[in-house]
N, C-alpha and C positions, 0 to 999 in steps of 0.2 A: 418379077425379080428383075432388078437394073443389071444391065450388063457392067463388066468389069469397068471399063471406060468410062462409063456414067461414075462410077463408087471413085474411082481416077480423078475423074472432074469435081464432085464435090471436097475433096480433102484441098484439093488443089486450092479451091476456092476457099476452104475454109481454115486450113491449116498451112497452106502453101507449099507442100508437097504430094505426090499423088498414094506413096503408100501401097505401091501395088503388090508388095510381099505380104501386106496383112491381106488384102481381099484376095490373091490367089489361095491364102493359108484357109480363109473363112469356105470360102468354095471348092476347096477341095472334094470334096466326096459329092458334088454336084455330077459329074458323067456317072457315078453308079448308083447315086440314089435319087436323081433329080431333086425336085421341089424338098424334100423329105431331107435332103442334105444337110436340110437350118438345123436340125435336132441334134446334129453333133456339135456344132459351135456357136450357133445365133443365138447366146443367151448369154446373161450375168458370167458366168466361167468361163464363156468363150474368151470374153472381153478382157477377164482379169487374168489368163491365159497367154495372151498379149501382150499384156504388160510384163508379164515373168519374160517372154522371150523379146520382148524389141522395146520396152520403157513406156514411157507416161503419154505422151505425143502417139505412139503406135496405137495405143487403146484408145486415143478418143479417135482415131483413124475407124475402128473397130465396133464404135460406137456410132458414128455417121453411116458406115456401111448397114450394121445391122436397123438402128432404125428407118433408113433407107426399103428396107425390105418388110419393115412389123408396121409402114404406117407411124412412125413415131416412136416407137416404144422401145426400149429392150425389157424382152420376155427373163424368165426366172427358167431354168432347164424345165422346171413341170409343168409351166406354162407351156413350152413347144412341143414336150410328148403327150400334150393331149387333143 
């Protein structure tokens, strides 16, 4: 998992701001469920989630972070709970 800074650093780079309310939002439940945290938001819904709260730019912020963490990909919710 990249620390927040790192997910910081690529919006920066890629969006040219860092977006750091969508990844604290994405991590949230990281201190009580660790690793296992991705299965409430690192997926398709998390990302379009996003968008209903912070617009179009926030989601692919959303989208950098998550496949940040999947290797590339953004997962489907039934891909992460299983």
């Amino acid at each position: 998992m990249a620390l927040r800074q790192e997910h910081c650093k690529d919006c920066i780079r890629e969006l040219g701001e860092p977006f750091g309310q969508v990844h604290e939002w994405l991590d949230e439940f990281f201190p009580s469920l660790g690793t296992k945290h991705r299965s409430v938001r690192h997926h398709v819904n998390g990302v379009e989630e996003v968008r209903r709260m912070w617009g179009d730019r926030a989601a692919l912020a959303a989208e950098i972070h998550i496949r940040r963490d999947f290797y590339g990909k953004i997962p489907t919710m039934d891909e992460v709970h299983t």
